[in-house]
Structures are given as structure tokens and as C-alpha cells.
VEXLUMVO-41208 format. One record per residue (C-alpha): residue number from 1; x, y, z; residue in one letter. Coordinates in steps of 0.05 Angstrom, whole numbers. Layout:
<pts>
(pt NUM,(X,Y,Z),A),
...
</pts>
This chain:
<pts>
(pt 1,(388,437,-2),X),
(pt 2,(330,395,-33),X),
(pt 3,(321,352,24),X),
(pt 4,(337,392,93),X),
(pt 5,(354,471,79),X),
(pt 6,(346,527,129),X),
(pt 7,(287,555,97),X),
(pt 8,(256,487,84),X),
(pt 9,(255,466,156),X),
(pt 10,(225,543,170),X),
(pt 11,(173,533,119),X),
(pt 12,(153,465,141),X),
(pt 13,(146,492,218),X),
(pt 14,(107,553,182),X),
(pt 15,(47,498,148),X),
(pt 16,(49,453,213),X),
(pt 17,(32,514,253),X),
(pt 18,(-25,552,200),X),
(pt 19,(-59,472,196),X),
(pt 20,(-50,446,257),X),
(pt 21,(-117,445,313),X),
(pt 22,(-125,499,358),X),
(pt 23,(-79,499,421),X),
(pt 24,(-90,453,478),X),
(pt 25,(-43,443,536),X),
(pt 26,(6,388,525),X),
(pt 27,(64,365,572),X),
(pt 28,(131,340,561),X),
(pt 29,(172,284,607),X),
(pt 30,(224,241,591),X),
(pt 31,(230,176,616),X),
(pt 32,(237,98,611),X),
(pt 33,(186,69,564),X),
(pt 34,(186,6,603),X),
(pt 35,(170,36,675),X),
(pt 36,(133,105,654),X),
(pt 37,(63,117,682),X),
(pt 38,(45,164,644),X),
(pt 39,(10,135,592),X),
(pt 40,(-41,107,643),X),
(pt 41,(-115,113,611),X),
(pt 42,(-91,150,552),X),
(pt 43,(-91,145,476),X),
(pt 44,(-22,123,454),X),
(pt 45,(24,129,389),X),
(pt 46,(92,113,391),X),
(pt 47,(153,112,343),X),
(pt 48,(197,62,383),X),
(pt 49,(272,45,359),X),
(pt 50,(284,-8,303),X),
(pt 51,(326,-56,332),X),
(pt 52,(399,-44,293),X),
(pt 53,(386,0,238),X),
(pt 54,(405,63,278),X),
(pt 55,(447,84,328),X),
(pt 56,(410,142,369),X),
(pt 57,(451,152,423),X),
(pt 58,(529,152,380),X),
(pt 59,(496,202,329),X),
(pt 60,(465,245,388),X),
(pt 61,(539,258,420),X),
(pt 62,(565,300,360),X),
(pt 63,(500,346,381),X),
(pt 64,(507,331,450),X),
(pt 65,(581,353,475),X),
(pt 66,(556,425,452),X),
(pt 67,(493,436,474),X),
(pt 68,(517,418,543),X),
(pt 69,(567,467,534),X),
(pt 70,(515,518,527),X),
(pt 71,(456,491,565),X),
(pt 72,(474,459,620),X),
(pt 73,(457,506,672),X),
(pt 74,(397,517,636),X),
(pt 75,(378,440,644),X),
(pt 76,(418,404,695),X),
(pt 77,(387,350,696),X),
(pt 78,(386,332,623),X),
(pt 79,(459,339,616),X),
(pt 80,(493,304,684),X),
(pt 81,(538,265,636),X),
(pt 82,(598,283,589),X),
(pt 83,(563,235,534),X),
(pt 84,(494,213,519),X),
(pt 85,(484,149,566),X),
(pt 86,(477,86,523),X),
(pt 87,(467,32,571),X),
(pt 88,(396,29,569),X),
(pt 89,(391,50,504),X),
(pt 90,(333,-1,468),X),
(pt 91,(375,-25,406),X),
(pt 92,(413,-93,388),X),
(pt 93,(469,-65,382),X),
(pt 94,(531,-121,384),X),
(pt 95,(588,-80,403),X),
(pt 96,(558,-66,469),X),
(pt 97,(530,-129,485),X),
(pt 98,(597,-175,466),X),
(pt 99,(553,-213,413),X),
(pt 100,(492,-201,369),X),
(pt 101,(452,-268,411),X),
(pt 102,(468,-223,474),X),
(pt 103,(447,-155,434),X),
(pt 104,(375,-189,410),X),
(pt 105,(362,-219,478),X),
(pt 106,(373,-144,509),X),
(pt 107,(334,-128,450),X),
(pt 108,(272,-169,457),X),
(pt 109,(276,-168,537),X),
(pt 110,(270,-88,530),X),
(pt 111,(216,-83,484),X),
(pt 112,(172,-132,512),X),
(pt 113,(171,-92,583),X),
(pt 114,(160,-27,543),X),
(pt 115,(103,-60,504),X),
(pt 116,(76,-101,571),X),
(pt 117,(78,-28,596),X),
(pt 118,(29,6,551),X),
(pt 119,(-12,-62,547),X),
(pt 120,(-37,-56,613),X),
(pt 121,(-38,28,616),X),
(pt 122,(-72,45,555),X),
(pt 123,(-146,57,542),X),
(pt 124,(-191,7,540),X),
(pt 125,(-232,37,485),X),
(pt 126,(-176,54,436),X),
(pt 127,(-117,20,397),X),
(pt 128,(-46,33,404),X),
(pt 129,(-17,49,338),X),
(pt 130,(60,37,335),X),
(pt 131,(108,67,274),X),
(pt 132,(149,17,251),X),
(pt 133,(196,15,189),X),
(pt 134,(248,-37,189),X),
(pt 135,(258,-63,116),X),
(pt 136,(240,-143,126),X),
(pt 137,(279,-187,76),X),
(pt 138,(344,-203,102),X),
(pt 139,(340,-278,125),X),
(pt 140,(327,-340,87),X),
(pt 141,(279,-392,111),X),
(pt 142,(298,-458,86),X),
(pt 143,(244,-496,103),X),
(pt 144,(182,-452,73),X),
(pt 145,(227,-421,17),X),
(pt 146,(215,-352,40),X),
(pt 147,(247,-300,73),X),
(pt 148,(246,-264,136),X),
(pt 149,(274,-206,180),X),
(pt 150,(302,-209,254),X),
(pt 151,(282,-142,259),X),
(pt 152,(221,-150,252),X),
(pt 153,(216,-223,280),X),
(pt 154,(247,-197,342),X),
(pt 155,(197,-133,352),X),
(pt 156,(136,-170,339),X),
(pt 157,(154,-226,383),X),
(pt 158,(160,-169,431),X),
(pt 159,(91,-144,421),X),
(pt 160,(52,-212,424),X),
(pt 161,(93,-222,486),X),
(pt 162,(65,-166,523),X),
(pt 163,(-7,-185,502),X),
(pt 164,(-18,-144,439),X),
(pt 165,(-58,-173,376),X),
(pt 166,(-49,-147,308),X),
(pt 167,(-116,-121,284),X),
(pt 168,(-88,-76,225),X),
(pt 169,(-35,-38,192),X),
(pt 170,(-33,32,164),X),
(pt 171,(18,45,113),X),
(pt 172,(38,118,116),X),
(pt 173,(75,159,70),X),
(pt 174,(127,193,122),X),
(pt 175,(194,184,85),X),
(pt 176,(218,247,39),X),
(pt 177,(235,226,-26),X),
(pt 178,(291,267,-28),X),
(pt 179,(331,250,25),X),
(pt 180,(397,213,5),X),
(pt 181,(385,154,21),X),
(pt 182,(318,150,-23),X),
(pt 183,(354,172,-82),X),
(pt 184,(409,126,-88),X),
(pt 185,(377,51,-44),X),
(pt 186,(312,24,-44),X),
(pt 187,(300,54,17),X),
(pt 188,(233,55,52),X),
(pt 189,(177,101,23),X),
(pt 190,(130,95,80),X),
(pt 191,(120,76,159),X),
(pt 192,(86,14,174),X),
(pt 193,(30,43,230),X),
(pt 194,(13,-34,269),X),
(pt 195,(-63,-19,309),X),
(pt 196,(-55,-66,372),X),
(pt 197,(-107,-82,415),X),
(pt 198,(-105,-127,480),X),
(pt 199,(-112,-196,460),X),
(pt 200,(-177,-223,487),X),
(pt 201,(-167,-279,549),X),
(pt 202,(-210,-332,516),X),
(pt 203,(-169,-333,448),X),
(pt 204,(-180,-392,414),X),
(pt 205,(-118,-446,394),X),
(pt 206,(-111,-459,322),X),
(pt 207,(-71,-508,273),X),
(pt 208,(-15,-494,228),X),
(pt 209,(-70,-508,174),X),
(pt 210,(-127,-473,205),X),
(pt 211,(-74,-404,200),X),
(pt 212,(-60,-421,127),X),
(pt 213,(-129,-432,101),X),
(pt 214,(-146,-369,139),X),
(pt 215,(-81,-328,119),X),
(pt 216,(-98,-346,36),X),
(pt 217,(-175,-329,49),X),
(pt 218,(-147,-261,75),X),
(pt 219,(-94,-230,48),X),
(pt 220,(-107,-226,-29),X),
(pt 221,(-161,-173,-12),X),
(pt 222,(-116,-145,38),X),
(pt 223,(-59,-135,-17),X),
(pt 224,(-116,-107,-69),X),
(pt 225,(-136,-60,-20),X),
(pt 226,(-61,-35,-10),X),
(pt 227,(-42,-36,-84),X),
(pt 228,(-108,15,-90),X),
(pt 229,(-78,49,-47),X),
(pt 230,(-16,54,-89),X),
(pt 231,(39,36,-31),X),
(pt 232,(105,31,-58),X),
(pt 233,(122,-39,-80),X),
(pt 234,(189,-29,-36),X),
(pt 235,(140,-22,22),X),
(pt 236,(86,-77,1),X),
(pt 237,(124,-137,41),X),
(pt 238,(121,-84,101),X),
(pt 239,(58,-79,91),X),
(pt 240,(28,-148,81),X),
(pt 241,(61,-156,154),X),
(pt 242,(-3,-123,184),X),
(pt 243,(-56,-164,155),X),
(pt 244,(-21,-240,157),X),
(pt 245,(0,-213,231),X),
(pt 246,(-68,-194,250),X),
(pt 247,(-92,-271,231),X),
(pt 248,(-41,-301,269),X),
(pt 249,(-43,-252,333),X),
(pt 250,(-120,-276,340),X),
(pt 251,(-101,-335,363),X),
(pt 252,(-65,-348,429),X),
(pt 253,(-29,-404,396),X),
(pt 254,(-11,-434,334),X),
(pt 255,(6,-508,339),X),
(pt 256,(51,-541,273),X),
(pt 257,(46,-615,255),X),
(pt 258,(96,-639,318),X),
(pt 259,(47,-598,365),X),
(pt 260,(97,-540,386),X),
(pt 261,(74,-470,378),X),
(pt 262,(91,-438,317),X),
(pt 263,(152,-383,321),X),
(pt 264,(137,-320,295),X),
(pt 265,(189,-328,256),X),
(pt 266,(155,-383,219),X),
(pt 267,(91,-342,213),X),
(pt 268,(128,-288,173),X),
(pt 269,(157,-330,131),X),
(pt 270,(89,-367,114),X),
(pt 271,(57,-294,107),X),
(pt 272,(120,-272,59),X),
(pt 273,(114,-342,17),X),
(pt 274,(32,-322,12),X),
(pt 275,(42,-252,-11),X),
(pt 276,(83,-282,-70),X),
(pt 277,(41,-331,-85),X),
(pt 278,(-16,-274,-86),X),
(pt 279,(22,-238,-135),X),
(pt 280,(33,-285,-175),X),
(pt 281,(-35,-307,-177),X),
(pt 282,(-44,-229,-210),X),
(pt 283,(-14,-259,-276),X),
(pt 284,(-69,-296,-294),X),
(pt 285,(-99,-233,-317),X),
(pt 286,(-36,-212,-353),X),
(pt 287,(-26,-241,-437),X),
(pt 288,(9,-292,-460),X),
(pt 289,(69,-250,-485),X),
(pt 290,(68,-214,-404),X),
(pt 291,(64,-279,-377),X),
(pt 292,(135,-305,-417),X),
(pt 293,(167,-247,-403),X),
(pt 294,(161,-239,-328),X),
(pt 295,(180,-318,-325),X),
(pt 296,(230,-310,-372),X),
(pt 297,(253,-238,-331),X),
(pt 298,(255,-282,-265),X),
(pt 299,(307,-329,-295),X),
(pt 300,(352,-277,-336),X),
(pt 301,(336,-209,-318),X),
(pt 302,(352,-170,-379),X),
(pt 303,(409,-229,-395),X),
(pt 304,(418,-265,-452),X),
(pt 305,(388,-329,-456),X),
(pt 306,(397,-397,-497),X),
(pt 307,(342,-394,-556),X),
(pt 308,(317,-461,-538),X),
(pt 309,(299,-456,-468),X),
(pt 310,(265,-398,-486),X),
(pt 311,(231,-423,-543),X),
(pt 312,(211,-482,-489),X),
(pt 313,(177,-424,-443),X),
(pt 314,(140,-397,-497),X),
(pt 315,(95,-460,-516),X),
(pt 316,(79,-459,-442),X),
(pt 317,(48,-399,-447),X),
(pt 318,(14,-400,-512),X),
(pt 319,(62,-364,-548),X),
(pt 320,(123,-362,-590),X),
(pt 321,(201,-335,-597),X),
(pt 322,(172,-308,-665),X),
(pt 323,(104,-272,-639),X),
(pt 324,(147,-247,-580),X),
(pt 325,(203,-210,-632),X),
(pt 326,(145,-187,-667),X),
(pt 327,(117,-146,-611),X),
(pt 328,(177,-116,-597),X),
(pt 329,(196,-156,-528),X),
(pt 330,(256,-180,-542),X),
(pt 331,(320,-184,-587),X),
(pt 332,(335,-250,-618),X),
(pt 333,(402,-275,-659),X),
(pt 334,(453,-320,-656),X),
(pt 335,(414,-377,-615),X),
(pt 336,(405,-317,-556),X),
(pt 337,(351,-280,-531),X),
(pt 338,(337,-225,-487),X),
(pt 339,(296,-184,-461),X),
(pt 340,(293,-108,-488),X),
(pt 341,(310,-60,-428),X),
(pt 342,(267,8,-428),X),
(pt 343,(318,47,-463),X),
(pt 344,(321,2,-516),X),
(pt 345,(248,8,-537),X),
(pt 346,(235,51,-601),X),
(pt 347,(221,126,-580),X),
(pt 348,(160,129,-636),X),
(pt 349,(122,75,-593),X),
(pt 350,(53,90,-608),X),
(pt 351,(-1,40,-574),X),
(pt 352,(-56,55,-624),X),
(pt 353,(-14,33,-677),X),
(pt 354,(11,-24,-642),X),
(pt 355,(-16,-87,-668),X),
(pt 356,(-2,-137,-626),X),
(pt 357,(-3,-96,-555),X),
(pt 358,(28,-125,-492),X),
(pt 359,(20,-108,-419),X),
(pt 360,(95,-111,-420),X),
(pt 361,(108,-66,-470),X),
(pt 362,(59,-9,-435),X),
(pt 363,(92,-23,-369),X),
(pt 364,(163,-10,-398),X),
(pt 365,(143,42,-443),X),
(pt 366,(124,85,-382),X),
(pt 367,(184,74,-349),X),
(pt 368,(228,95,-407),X),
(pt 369,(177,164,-415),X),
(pt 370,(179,167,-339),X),
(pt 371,(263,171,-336),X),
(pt 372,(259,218,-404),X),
(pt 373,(214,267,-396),X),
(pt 374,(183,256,-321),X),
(pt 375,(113,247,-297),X),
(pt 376,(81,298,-350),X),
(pt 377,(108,252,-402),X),
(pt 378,(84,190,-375),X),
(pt 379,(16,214,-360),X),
(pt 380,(8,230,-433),X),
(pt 381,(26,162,-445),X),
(pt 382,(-17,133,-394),X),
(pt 383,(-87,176,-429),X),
(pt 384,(-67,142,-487),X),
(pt 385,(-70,69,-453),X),
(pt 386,(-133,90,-406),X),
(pt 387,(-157,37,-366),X),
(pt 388,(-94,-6,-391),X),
(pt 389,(-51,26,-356),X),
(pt 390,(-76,8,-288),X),
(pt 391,(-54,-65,-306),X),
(pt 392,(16,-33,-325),X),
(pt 393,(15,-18,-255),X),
(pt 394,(6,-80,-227),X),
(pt 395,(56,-108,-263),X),
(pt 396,(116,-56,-236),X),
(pt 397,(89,-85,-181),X),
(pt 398,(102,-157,-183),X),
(pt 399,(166,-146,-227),X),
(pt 400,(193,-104,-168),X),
(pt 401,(184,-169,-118),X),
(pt 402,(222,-212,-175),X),
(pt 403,(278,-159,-166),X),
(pt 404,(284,-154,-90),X),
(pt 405,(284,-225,-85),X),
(pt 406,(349,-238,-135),X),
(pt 407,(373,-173,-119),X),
(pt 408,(379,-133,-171),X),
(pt 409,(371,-65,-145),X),
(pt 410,(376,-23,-201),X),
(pt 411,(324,-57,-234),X),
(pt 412,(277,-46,-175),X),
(pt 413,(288,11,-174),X),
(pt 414,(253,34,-242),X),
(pt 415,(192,-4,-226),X),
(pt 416,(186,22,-154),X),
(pt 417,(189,97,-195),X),
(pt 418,(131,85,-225),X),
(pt 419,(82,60,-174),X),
(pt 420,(117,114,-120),X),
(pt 421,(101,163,-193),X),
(pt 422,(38,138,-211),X),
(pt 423,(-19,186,-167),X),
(pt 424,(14,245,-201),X),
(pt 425,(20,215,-268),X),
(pt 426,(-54,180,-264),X),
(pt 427,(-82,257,-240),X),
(pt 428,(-41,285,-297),X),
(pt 429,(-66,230,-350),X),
(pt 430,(-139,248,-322),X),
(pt 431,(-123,322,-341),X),
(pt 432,(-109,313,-404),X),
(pt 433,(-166,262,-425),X),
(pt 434,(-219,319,-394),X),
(pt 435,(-180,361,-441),X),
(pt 436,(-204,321,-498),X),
(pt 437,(-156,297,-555),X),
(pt 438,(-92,321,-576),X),
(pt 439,(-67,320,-641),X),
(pt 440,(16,313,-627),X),
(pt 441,(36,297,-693),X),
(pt 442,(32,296,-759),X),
(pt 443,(20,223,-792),X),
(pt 444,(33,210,-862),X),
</pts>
């Protein structure tokens, strides 16, 4: 009932109606995206289908079969068929198509005239803004060491086809939290909104260099401006689509070293291999101690680890196996070491007594207060850290890329908590420090 009750739905319809503008006459038509005319000098938003992830049309039969027992005569027209027709349906879907080639060609064919469609209909003065969510990290690109997504590969060759350039990207919250899926994947938090406007006819050519110098320029103040923002780190690669898109949409062509134009393909997996090297550019603001563990975290997770290798890592960042013990990072015996996992860390953890104090330890801290006693708890954590534990947060969020790339999906999760958390706990924290000090406990 948390996610989808009776009365829920009710008292959602309830706020939509008491906020929304006063009434103005709207119209309903159904119709093919790729031949409608209705769209013709208007301002358009559209939620279009995301290549494989869902099959419309299979789930809409269980609905179907009786609500055309009961309004057929009502709507004739809408319910000619025994079964919702799937034939034109605009998803990859294999099993219809006798391969997934066949599928993504039926795919990309189909979503390029629907695009081409609203290209050359829409107003002049005003973007299109297209929802888009498809989680983009399932394919491996060898040859930049990145990886990439044919959903998303697929869609946005679509768009450029039909004469669209990227100029932004609007992350919107628009996922409940508690549906099922949120609570037990690293689903999507939020809708990726791309604004598309018609590519200009005199766009200029560029080099596989010119897009790189222009894509590193970019999107680090792209990706600060998002992080402010607080999207979801399980959303950020979504994200970062809009901006590396919208540098290489500007250009009518991107030429690599041999003189062919550059896939798109390619250009996600250059703007994926950027946004890592972005965030890991963050670290240089991180201390020594940070800067160990997340290399040592990329290599072993919360593993054990041989003593020496780690002993290795620490003079190469300043530090040692010693300091690191003694600020309460990691366990060491027995020529092992490893990393201390949130529940591990002493429930008495006080950061004003802490001598030697770590943005690791603050970041890890609030996660085991966050899972223990919820955002109340962690926000009286985070007054205590202040302006500290802003830097916390930026280190959820490049520990959370670590994780999706190796997969380790519990992991993730926990850090993608706390930046998802963090508006509530940082309004909370803010609360109490207006409050002025609170005395919790006794010290002797």
C-alpha cells in the first residue's frame, strides 16, 4: 500500500486538481507518432518508449480483454481487436522481429520518422523536451575503456537523425521511491528531460580532438552544476548524457583520425570515460587517508587485502598502513587489510574528538546513522560536521561510480541513500544548527 493504494492514487488526483492552472480546453487523439499532424506549430513534450526495457502492449492485454468486454460499444473504434495490436508497436523487442539486429533496425527506423516528424512540425521559437530514462551502462567499449548503452546509443542516433541538436538536459525527479523496484535495484531516481532544437544548416565540422578539448572544457561545470543540484549518483551518468550530447550535436559531423564520422556510439563512450575522469579529478580535494581508501576501495571493495600492496598504496599517497589504523579506516592483522564497512565503525564516533579526521570516516559515518536511525539521525551528524559534510557528499558520489562500474550493487546502494537522503538531512542539519547547541551527553 506504500507505493500505489486506492486512497493514494485518490489523493494524488485530489493535489493535481487543487494546484493545477485554471481550465483551458485541451483535446485528445490517438495516433502514429511518425505520421501525426497534430503537433504542427505547437509546443511539444513527449515521453516516447525506451527501446526494450518495457513491453507496453503484452502488459496492456491483461487490462485490455476486459475493458473491451465492457466498453466496446462505448468505443468501437478503440477496441476492433481481440488483443492490443503490437505490430507497430515502437520497441526492440526480439521475439517479434526474429533477432535483436532486426528488433534495433525496426527500432531506430521508427524513432527516427517519429523524431523527423516533430522536427519539421514543432515551433520555431520553442524546444522540444523529450523524457527519457533508460539506465546507460550495459556495453563495454574496448577501445576507449568505457562503457555504453544501446538503448540509448540507438535513441539518440534516432534524434540526430531527424535533425535534432542537444542543447540541454533536465534531470527530473519523477520516479517514487517506493515503488518495488526502487527498493530492492538501483533503479532510476529521476527522468532525463533532453531540450532539442533544430540543428542549424550551416553547422560547422569538427575533429575527434576539437570534441574532446571542447567536451573536458565543458562538462566539469556541467557535473558541478548537477551534483548542486543533488541528482542521484545512480542517475549522474544519465545525466552527463545531456551536456557531452549537446557538444557533439553542434556539430554536423565529427571526423576521427581515419576521417570517418564519429558513431554516436563512440561519442558516449568518450563522454562516459570524461565524466570519470571528472570525478576523479574531485579527489584532489579529498586527504591523504580519503585518497588510499577510495583507491584501495576500487581494488578490494571491503575485501581483504595483502598488507604489502597496501602498504605500497599508502606511500603514494602520503600516508601510512599505521596512520590509516589509527584513524579508524581499516582493520589490520595477520599480513591483511581491509577496509571497515559502516557497521563496523564504533557507535560513540564523535568528530570533535576525533583527532585525526577523515573525509572517509564522515562519509561512512553518515551512512551507518542514516541505516540506524534515518535522516533525523544523520542530520544531527551532519550539524556536527557543518560545511564538511558537503565534501562527504561528494564522495558517496564518486564511490557510487566505483560500485556500478565493478558491480557491486549492494554497495551502491548505501552511497546512492545518502545523496537521494541528503536535501532532507542537510534541511534537518540546518534546523538544528539555528537551534543552537545541544548538549547530548554527558562527558566525563
Amino acid at each position: 500500500g506504500a507505493g500505489g493504494d486506492f486512497l493514494g492514487i485518490v489523493e494524488g488526483a485530489e493535489k493535481m486538481l487543487r494546484n493545477a492552472p485554471p481550465p483551458t480546453r485541451g483535446a485528445v487523439e490517438q495516433a502514429d507518432a511518425a505520421t501525426q499532424r497534430f503537433s504542427s506549430d505547437h509546443i511539444v513534450s513527449t515521453d516516447p518508449p525506451y527501446y526494450d526495457n518495457i513491453g507496453y502492449a503484452d502488459l496492456s492485454d491483461f487490462f485490455y480483454v476486459w475493458l473491451r468486454r465492457s466498453l466496446k460499444l462505448v468505443f468501437p473504434d478503440l477496441f476492433t481487436t481481440l488483443a492490443v495490436p503490437k505490430a507497430e508497436e515502437l520497441v526492440a523487442t526480439p521475439y517479434r522481429h526474429g533477432s535483436k539486429e532486426k528488433a534495433e533496425a525496426f527500432f531506430l527506423n521508427g524513432m527516427t520518422h517519429a523524431m523527423h516528424r516533430l522536427a519539421e512540425q514543432a515551433h520555431p521559437a520553442f524546444p522540444v523536451t523529450i523524457y527519457y530514462a533508460f539506465k546507460q551502462s550495459e556495453t563495454e567499449n574496448n577501445e576507449v575503456g568505457s562503457t555504453t548503452s544501446t538503448g540509448w546509443d540507438t535513441f539518440l542516433k534516432a534524434v540526430i537523425r531527424a535533425g535534432f541538436s542537444v542543447t540541454g538536459t533536465w534531470p527530473l525527479h519523477t520516479e517514487n521511491r517506493t515503488r518495488l523496484v526502487g527498493m530492492v535495484t538501483n533503479a532510476l531516481a529521476s527522468s532525463i528531460v533532453l531540450v532539442c532544437r533544430k540543428r542549424p544548416a550551416d553547422a560547422p565540422t569538427a575533429t575527434r580532438r576539437e570534441f574532446l578539448t571542447a567536451l573536458k572544457a565543458e562538462l566539469p561545470g556541467a557535473l558541478k552544476h548537477l551534483q548542486r543540484g543533488n541528482i542521484a549518483p545512480v542517475d549522474l551518468a544519465q545525466a552527463a548524457i545531456g551536456p557531452g550530447m549537446g557538444v557533439f550535436t553542434r556539430y554536423a559531423r565529427v571526423l576521427d583520425v581515419a576521417g570517418q564520422p564519429m558513431t554516436v556510439r563512440e561519442a558516449l563512450a568518450l563522454i562516459n570515460q570524461t565524466l570519470d575522469e571528472v570525478l576523479a579529478e574531485q579527489e584532489g580535494d579529498f586527504d591523504p587517508e580519503t585518497r588510499w581508501a577510495v583507491a584501495w576501495f576500487e581494488q578490494m571493495g571491503f575485501n581483504d587485502g595483502p598488507f604489502g600492496d597496501a602498504e605500497t598504496l599508502s606511500k603514494a599517497k602520503n600516508t601510512s598502513v599505521e596512520t590509516l589504523a589509527e584513524a579508524g579506516l581499516l582493520a589490520s592483522r595477520a599480513g591483511k587489510v581491509r577496509l571497515l564497512r559502516p557497521s563496523e565503525l564504533p557507535a560513540a564516533w564523535q568528530p570533535r574528538h576525533d583527532a585525526r579526521l577523515t573525509i572517509w570516516e564522515m562519509t561512512h559515518h553518515l551512512i551507518r546513522v542514516l541505516e540506524k536511525d534515518g535522516e533525523s539521525g544523520a542530520a544531527a551528524l551532519a550539524a556536527q560536521l557543518g560545511s564538511r559534510a558537503e565534501t562527504a557528499r561528494e564522495l558517496a558520489y564518486r564511490l557510487y561510480t566505483v560500485c556500478e562500474r565493478k558491480k557491486r550493487a549492494q554497495e551502491a546502494l548505501a552511497y546512492n541513500a545518502l545523496v537521494q537522503s541528503w536535501p532532507e538531512i542537510a534541511r534537518l542539519a540546518a534546523e538544528k544548527a539555528a537551534s543552537g547547541p545541544v548538549q547530548e551527553r554527558l562527558d566525563f
